[in-house]
C-alpha positions in Angstrom: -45.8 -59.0 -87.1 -43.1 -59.7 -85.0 -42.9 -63.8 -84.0 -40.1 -64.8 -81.6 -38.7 -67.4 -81.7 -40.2 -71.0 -81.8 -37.6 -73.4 -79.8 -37.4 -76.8 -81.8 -39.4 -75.5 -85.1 -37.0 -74.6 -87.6 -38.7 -74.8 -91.1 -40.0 -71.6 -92.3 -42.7 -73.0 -93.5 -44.0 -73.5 -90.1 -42.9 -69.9 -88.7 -44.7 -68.7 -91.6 -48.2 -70.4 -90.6 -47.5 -69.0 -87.0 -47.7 -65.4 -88.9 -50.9 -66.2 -90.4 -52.6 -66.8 -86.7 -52.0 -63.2 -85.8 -54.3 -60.4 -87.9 -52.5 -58.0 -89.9 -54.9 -55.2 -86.9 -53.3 -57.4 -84.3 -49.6 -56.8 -85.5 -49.9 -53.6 -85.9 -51.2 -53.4 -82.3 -48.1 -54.5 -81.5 -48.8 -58.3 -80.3 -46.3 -60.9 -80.1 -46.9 -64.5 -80.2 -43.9 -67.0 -79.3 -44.3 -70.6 -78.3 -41.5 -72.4 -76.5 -41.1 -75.5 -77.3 -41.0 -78.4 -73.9 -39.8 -75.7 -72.0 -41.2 -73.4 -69.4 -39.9 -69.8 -69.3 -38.8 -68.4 -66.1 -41.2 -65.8 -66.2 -44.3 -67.8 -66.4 -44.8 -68.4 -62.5 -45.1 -65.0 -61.8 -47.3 -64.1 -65.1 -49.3 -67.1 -64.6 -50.2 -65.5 -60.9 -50.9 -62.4 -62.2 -52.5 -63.1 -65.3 -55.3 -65.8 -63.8 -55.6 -65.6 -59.7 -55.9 -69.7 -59.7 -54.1 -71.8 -57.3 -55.0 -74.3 -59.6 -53.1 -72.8 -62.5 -49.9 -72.1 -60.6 -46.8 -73.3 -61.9 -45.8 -74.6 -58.1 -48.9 -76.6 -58.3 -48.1 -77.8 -61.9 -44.8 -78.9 -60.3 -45.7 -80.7 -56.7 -48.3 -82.9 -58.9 -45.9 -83.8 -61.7 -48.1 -82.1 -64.6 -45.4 -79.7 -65.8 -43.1 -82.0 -66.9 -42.4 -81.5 -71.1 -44.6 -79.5 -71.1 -44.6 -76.4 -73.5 -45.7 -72.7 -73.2 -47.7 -70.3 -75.6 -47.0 -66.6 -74.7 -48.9 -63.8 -76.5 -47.5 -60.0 -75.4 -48.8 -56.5 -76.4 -46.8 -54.0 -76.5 -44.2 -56.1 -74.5 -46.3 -56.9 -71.8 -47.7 -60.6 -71.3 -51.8 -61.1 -72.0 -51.8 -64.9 -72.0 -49.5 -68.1 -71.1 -51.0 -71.2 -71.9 -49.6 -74.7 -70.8 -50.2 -77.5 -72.9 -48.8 -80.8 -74.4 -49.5 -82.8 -77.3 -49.9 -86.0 -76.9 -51.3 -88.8 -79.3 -52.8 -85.6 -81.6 -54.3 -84.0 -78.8 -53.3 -80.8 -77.3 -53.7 -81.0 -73.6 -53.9 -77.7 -71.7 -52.5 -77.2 -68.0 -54.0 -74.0 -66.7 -57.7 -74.8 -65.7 -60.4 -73.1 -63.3 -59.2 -69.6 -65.3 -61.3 -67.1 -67.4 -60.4 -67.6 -71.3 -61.7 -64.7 -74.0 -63.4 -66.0 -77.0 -61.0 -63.6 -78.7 -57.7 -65.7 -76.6 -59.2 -69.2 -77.0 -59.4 -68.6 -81.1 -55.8 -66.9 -81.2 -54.2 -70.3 -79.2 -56.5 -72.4 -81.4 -55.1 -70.6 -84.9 -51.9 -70.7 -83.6 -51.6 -74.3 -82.6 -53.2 -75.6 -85.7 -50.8 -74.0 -87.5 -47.8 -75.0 -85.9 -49.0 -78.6 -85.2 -50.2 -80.5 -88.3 -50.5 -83.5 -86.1 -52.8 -82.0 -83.6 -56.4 -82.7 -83.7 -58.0 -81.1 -81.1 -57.4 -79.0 -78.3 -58.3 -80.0 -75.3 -59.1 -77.8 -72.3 -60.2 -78.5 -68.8 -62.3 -76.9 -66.5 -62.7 -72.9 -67.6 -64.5 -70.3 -68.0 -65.3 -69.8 -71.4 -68.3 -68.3 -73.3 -67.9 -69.1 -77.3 -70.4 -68.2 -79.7 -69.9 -68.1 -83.9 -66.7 -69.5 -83.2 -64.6 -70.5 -86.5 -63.3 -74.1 -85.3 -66.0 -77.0 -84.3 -66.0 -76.9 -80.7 -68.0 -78.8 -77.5 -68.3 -77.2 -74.3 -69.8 -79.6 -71.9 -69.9 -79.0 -68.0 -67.1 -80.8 -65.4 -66.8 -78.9 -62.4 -69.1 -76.9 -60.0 -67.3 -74.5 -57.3 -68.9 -72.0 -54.8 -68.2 -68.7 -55.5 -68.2 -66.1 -52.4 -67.8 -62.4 -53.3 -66.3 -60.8 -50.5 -67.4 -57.5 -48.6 -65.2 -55.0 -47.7 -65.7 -55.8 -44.1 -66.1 -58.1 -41.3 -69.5 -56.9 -39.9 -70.7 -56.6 -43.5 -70.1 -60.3 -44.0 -71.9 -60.7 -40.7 -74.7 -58.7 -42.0 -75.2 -60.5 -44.8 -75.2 -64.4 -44.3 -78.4 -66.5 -43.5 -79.6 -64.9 -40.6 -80.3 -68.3 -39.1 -77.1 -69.4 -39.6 -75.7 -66.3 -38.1 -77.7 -67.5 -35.1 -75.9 -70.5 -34.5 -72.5 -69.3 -35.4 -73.0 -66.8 -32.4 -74.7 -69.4 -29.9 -72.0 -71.9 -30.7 -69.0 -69.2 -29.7 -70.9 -68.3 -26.6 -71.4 -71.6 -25.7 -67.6 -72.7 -26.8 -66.3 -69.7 -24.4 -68.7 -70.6 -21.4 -67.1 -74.3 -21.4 -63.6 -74.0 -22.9 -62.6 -70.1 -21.8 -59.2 -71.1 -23.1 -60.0 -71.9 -27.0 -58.0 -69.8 -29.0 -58.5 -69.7 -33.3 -55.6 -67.8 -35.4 -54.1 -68.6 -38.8 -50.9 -69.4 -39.8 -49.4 -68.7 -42.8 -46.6 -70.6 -45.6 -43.6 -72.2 -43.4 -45.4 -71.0 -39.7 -47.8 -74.2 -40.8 -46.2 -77.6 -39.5 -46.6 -81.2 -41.0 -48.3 -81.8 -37.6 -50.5 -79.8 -37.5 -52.1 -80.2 -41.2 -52.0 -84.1 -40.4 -54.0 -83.4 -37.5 -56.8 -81.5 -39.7 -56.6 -83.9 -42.0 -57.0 -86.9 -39.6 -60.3 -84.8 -38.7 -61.9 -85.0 -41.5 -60.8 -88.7 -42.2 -63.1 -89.2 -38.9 -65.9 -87.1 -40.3 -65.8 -88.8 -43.2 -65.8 -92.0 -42.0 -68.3 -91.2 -39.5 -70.8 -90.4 -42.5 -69.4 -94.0 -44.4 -68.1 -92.4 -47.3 -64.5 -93.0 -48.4 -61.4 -90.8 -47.9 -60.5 -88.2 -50.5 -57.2 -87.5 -49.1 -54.5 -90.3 -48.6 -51.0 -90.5 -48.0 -49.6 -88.8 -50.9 -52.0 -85.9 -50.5 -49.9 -84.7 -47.2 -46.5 -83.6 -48.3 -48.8 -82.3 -51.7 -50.8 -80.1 -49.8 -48.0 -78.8 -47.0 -45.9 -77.8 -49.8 -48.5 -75.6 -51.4 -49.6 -74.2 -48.1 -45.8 -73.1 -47.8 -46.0 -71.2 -51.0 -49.0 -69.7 -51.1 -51.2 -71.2 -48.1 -52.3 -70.7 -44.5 -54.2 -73.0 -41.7 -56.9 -72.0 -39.9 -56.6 -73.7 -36.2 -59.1 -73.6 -33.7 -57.6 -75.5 -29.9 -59.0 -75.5 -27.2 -56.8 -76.8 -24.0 -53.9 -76.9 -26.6 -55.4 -79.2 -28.7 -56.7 -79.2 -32.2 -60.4 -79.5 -32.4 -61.2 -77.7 -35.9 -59.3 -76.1 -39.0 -59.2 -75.6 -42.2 -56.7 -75.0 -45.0 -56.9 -72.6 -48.2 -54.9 -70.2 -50.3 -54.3 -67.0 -51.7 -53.2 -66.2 -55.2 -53.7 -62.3 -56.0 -57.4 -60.9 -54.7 -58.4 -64.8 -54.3 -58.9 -67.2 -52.0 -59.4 -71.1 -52.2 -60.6 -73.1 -49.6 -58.9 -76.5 -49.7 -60.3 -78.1 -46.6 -62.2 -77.9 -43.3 -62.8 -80.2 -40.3 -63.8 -80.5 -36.8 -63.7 -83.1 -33.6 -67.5 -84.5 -34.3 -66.8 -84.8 -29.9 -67.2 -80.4 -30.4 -70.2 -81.2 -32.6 -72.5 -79.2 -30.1 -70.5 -76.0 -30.6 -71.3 -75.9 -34.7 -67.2 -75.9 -34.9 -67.3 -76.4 -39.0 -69.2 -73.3 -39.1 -67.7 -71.1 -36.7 -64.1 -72.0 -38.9 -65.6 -71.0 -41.8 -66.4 -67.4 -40.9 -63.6 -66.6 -39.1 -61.4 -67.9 -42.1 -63.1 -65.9 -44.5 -63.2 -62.8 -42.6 -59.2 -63.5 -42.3 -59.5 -63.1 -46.5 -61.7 -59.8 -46.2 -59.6 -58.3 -43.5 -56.5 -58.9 -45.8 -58.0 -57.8 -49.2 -59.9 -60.4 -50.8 -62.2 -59.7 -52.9 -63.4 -63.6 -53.7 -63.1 -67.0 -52.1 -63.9 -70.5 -53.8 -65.6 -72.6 -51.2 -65.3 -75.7 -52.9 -67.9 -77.8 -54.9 -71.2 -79.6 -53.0 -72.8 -78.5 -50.3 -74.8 -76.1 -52.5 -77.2 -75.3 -50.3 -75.0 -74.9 -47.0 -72.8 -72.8 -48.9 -75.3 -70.2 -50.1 -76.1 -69.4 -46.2 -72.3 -68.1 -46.7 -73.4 -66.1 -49.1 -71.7 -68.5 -51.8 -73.2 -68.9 -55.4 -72.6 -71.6 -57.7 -70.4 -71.3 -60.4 -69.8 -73.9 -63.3 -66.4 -74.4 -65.7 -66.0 -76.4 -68.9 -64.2 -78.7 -70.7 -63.7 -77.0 -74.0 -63.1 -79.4 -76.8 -61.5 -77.0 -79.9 -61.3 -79.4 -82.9 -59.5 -78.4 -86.3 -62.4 -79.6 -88.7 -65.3 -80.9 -89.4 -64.4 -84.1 -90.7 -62.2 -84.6 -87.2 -65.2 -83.2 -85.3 -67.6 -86.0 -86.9 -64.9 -88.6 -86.4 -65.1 -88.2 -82.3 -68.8 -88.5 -82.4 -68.7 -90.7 -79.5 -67.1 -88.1 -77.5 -69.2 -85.7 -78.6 -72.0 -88.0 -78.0 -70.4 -87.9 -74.1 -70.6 -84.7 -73.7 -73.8 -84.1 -74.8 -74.7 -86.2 -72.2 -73.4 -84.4 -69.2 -74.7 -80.9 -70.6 -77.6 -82.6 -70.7 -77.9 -84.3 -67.0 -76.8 -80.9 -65.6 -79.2 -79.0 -67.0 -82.0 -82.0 -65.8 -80.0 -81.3 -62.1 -80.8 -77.8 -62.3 -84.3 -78.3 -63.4 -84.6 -80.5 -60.1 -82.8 -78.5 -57.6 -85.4 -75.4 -58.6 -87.9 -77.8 -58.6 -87.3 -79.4 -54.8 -87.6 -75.6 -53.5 -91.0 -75.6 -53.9 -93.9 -77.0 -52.1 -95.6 -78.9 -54.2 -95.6 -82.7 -55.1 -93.2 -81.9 -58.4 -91.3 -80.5 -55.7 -91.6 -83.2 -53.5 -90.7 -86.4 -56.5 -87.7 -83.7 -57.6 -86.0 -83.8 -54.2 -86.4 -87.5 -53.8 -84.9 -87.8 -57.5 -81.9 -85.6 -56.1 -81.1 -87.4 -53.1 -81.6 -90.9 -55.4 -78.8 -90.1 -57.4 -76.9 -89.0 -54.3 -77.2 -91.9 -53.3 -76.4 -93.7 -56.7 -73.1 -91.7 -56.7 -71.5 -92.6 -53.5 -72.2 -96.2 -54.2 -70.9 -96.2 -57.0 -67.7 -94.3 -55.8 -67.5 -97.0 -52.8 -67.7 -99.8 -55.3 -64.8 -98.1 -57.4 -62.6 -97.6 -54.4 -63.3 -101.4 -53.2 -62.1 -102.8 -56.8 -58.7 -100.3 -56.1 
């Protein structure tokens, strides 16, 4: 087994122990395992693109928000060629992964795991946010609990066949909207911009939209200040706008990126004055088709909405927090985390109950969507009490 070298571990002791995480099949497969130590390889943008599709495991996004910072990388080759590069950081005994909304192997998750135990005496567990993972007679203690809900839209290999095959109903309304849109304003015009093309003016624009929609419907803002020159400077490297004017004017738009075959939608709003022409809607499909005419083959829509988003054609799709812990005894001594979690599994499986519930017509059906829009209710209370004590 060859093992490159491990920047800031010099004992063989420790070189040895990173050895033992690779199987003796493995080696002679010809894989690799090297770990550099606070320091991100040159290489790793580019793999980490290739390698996972995630805007939100891009090492430009790692960068703008200030998570890359010490931290190290895990690289595991075969037969030269990268198969996983893994952020993380230890901090306080914990090792904190970077990359998140990814795909993880059982077999990938238990290499890292071996690895990092072995290198880290110190670390306890490993902590990993929001992926898709699917363990089962795994070697370490682990606790996958659910922490983030995205719409997932396969893409057709055409415009009209995404036209075919949305709600029919909401087809309707997409078309009567345009029609009516053309009759009063002959002179709208919708395109989409792409990286530098995309000014600060104009995002601040679309964001100042949906700072009005969301006032409008009394909830607090979700993007502030900050968020601006965050969001322009990934829409430069890997973004485009979706504008929709009408007498030169902004009235709708969204924002969302491409990494590989993938697209993520980021944001959409509309003047609420142009709510009569079902603007939010009409953005949406011509945005996506802009991903299908240009090779997509899937586009995040963003969690909530559930039911809006599946007239798109949209399914849900859950990640994880994956908890990895190195024993037993360390596993029983974060019961109250464990506890935690067991808690959210549990409340979003009691969701899902509910939502299937409300569909039908009965009166279970009836007490299920009253229990849903209860604890709608509960949450954006509670988030506007939060943001008043801010």
């Amino acid at each position: 087994m060859n093992v490159a070298e491990n920047a800031g571990l010099n004992h063989l002791a420790e070189i040895s122990q990173v050895r033992l995480a690779v199987s003796h099949d493995e080696a002679e497969q010809g894989l690799e395992v090297r770990i550099y130590e606070a320091d991100i390889p040159q290489f790793a943008a580019a793999e980490l693109d290739r390698l996972y599709q995630s805007i939100y495991c891009t090492l430009t996004r790692f960068h703008i928000y200030g998570e890359a910072n010490d931290a190290s990388t895990y690289v595991a080759r075969l037969r030269g060629t990268v198969v996983s590069l893994i952020l993380f950081r230890l901090e306080r005994g914990v090792v904190r992964v970077l990359n998140q909304q990814i795909a993880l192997s059982q077999a990938e998750l238990l290499r890292f795991s071996q690895v990092i135990f072995n290198i880290y005496p110190a670390a306890r567990r490993i902590a990993f946010y929001a992926i898709d993972a699917r363990l089962t007679n795994f070697p370490f203690p682990f606790q996958a609990c659910p922490v983030l809900e995205e719409n997932l839209l396969t893409l057709p290999h055409s415009r009209q066949e995404y036209a075919a095959a949305i709600s029919e109903a909401l087809w309707t309304r997409i078309q009567a909207g345009e029609r009516k849109l053309r009759r009063d304003h002959p002179d709208y015009r919708f395109e989409v911009l792409a990286g530098d093309a995309v000014s600060e003016q104009q995002l601040r624009r679309i964001i100042a939209l949906a700072g009005a929609r969301t006032a409008a419907k009394q909830r607090d803002a979700y993007l502030h200040e900050e968020d601006v020159s965050r969001i322009l400077q990934l829409v430069h490297a890997y973004g485009f706008v979706g504008v929709l004017s009408v007498g030169g004017t902004v009235r709708a738009g969204n924002v969302f990126y491409r990494v590989g075959q993938r697209y993520f939608m980021h944001l959409i709003a509309h003047d609420p004055d142009y709510d009569k022409y079902m603007l939010g809607n009409l953005v949406q499909f011509l945005a996506t088709c802009h991903c299908i005419e240009r090779g997509g083959r899937e586009c995040y829509l963003m969690g909530g909405g559930r039911e809006h988003k599946a007239r798109f054609r949209a399914l849900p799709k859950y990640f994880d927090s994956v908890d990895i812990y190195r024993s037993r005894l360390v596993f029983l001594l974060c019961l109250a985390r464990v506890g935690q979690g067991a808690a959210r599994r549990w409340l979003r499986h009691m969701r899902e109950d509910l939502s299937r519930m409300a569909h039908t017509d009965s009166a279970g059906g009836r007490f299920a969507a009253r229990c849903l829009a209860l604890a709608r209710t509960v949450k954006r209370s509670t988030r506007g009490a939060a943001a008043q004590r801010k």
